[in-house]
N, C-alpha and C positions, 0 to 999 in steps of 0.2 A: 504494500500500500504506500502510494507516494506522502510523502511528508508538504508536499508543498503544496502552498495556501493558494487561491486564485478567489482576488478581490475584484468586488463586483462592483463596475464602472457605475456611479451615479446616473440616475436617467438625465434626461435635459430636460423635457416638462413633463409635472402631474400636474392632474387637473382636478380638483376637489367641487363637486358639485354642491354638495349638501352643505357647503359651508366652510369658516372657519374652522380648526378642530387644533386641538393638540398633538393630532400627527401629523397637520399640515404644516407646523413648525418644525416638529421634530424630521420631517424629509428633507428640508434643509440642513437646520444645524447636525442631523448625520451624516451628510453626506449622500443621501438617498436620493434628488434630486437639484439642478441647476436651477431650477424655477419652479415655483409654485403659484396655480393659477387658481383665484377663488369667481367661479365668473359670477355676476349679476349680484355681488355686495352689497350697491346699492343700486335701486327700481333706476330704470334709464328715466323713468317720469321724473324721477327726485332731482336726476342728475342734470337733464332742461334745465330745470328750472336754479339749481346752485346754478349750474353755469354763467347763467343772465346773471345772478349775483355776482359773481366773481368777475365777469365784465362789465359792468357794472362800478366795481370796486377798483377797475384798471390795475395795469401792470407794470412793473418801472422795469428796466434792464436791468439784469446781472450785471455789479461791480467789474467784475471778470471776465463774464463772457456775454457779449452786449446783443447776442442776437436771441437773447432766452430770455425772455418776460417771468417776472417775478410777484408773488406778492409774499412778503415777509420777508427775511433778510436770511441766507444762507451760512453756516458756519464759514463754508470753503471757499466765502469770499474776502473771508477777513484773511486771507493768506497769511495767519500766523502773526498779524499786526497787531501790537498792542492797541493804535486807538480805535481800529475796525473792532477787533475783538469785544471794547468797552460797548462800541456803538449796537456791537450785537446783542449783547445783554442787557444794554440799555432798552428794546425795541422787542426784545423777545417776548415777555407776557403782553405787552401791548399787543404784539401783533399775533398773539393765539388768540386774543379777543377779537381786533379786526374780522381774522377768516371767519369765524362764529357772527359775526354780523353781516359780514357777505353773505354767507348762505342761509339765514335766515330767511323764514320764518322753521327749516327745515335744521335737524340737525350736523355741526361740520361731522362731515365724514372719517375725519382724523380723530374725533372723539370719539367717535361710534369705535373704531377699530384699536384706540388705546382700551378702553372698558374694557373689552371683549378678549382682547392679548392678557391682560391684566387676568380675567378670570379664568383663560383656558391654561395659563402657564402655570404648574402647584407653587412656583415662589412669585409668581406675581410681576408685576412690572412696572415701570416708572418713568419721569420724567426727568432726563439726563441731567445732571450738576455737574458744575467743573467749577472748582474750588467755591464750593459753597454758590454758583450761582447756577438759579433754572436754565435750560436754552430753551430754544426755540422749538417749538414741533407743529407741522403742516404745510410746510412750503408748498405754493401753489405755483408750478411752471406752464408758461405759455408758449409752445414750439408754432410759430406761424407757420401759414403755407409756404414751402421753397425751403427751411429755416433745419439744416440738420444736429444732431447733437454730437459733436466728438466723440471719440471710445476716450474712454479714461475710466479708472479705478478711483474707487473712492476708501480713503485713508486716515481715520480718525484723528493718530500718532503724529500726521504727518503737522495739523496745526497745533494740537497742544504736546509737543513732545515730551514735556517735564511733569506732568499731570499724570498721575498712576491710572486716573479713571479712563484717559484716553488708551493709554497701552496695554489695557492687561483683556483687551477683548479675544476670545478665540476665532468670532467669525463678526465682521458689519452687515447686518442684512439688510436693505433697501427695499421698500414698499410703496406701491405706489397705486391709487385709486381714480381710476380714470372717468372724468365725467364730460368729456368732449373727446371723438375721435376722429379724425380727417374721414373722408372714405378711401382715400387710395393715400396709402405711404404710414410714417408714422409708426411703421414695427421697431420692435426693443430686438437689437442687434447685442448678440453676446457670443466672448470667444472663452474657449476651455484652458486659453492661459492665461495664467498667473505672474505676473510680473513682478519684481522685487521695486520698490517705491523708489530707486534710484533708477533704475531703468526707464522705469515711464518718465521720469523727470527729465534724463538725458533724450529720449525720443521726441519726447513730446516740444520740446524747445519752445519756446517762450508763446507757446498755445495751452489754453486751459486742457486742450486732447489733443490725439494722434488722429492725422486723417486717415481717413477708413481706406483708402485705394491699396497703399503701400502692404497694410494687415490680410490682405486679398478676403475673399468671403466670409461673414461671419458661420461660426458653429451652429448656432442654432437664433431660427426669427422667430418671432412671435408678433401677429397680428393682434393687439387689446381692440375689446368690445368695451362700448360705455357699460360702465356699474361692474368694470372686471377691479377684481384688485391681484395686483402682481405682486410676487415677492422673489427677490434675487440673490446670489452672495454678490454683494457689490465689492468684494474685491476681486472679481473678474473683470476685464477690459469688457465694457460695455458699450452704444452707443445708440441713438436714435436717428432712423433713418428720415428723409422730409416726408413731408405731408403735401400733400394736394386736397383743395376744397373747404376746410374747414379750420380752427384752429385744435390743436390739441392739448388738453387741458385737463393737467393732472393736481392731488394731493398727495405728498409724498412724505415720508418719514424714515431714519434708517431705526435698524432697531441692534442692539451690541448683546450678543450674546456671550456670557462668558463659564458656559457650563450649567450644565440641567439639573445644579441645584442652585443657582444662583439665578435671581431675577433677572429682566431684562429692562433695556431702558431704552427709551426714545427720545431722538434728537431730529434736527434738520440741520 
């Protein structure tokens, strides 16, 4: 009898119909699957009508990357800057309040899905601090028609490097709730490697991402349907392809796993 083990390649997407669940996290943070798809989270009706809200509420450009419509302020645009960083904390509960009055008279969707994380996980979950303060969670991205998203990796360590909460994550997970979807274009492009945080750095050169050409075809696409919610390891090279006809218009959170007896917490 052979001694030798043969590990079984993660899928690239499951699809959880019935919902939210506690396995639907746990196929990611095992390694069981790349993507986890929860489709119809929230009613496409709900999702009309936030959407009016949320344009409605307008979008200012990403500090960083100016073709990406924002509401709320991004950790990974304070690049590590002490007075961005203040600025972000300064505007963080404010602006959980904002998206909550955007989508009113309807529940934010990023609340819906902290609750619900919070009661499916046995240790529970939470709202990310970094040295004694809240951050932010819900950033709302607006990808225009024509308008694509770089592949890049996303790296907690990489802006708080001296802050134990930001480093001692095992996996960043990235979630995202979509309530506006182009009809043509707009898929979540993701590749199966892994990069070390200096490599994309030196790739990437003085661009928030790597353009997609040189990376040739992504591993695996995925077309989002309104009221889908995704969840990804977002330390894989990712990227959003454009849209045509609409804009696309998401809620987004990552969430820090660091071991399945340890809570989890959410940031943007």
């Amino acid at each position: 009898m052979s001694n030798n083990v043969i590990e079984e390649k993660p899928r690239d997407l499951l699809t959880f119909p019935d919902g939210l669940s506690h396995q639907a996290l746990q196929a990611l943070t095992r390694h069981e699957a790349l993507i986890v798809r929860i489709p119809g989270f929230i009613s496409a009706g709900v999702c009309h009508l936030i959407a009016r809200g949320l344009l409605r509420q307008g979008y200012d450009d990403y500090l960083n990357a100016p073709a990406v419509g924002r509401i709320g302020m991004s950790f990974f645009e304070t690049g590590g800057k002490a007075e961005l960083i203040d600025q972000y904390f300064a505007t963080a509960l404010p602006n959980i309040r904002l998206l909550r009055n955007a989508c009113a008279p309807y529940q934010c969707p990023i609340d819906v899905f902290r609750c619900m994380v919070d009661e499916l996980w046995p240790a529970g979950a939470s709202l990310q601090s970094l040295s004694g303060r809240k951050m932010f969670v819900g950033l709302s991205r607006n990808m225009r028609p024509g308008a694509p998203l770089l592949a890049h990796h996303d790296r907690f360590a990489r802006l708080a490097p001296h802050d134990p909460e930001a480093n001692d994550l095992l996996m960043q997970i990235a979630a995202n709730i979509y309530v506006n979807v182009p009809q043509y274009g707009g898929e979540l492009m993701t590749w199966r490697e892994e990069l070390t945080d200096a490599e994309f750095l030196r790739r990437r050169g003085d661009k928030y991402g790597m353009d997609l050409e040189p990376l040739g075809p992504p591993d695996i696409v995925v077309k989002p349907h309104i009221g889908d919610l995704i969840l990804f390891n977002a330390r894989k090279l990712h990227a959003v392809a454009p849209g045509a006809g609409s804009d696309r218009l998401t809620l987004s959170s990552f969430l820090g796993f660091r071991g399945d007896a340890q809570p989890l917490t959410f940031w943007s």
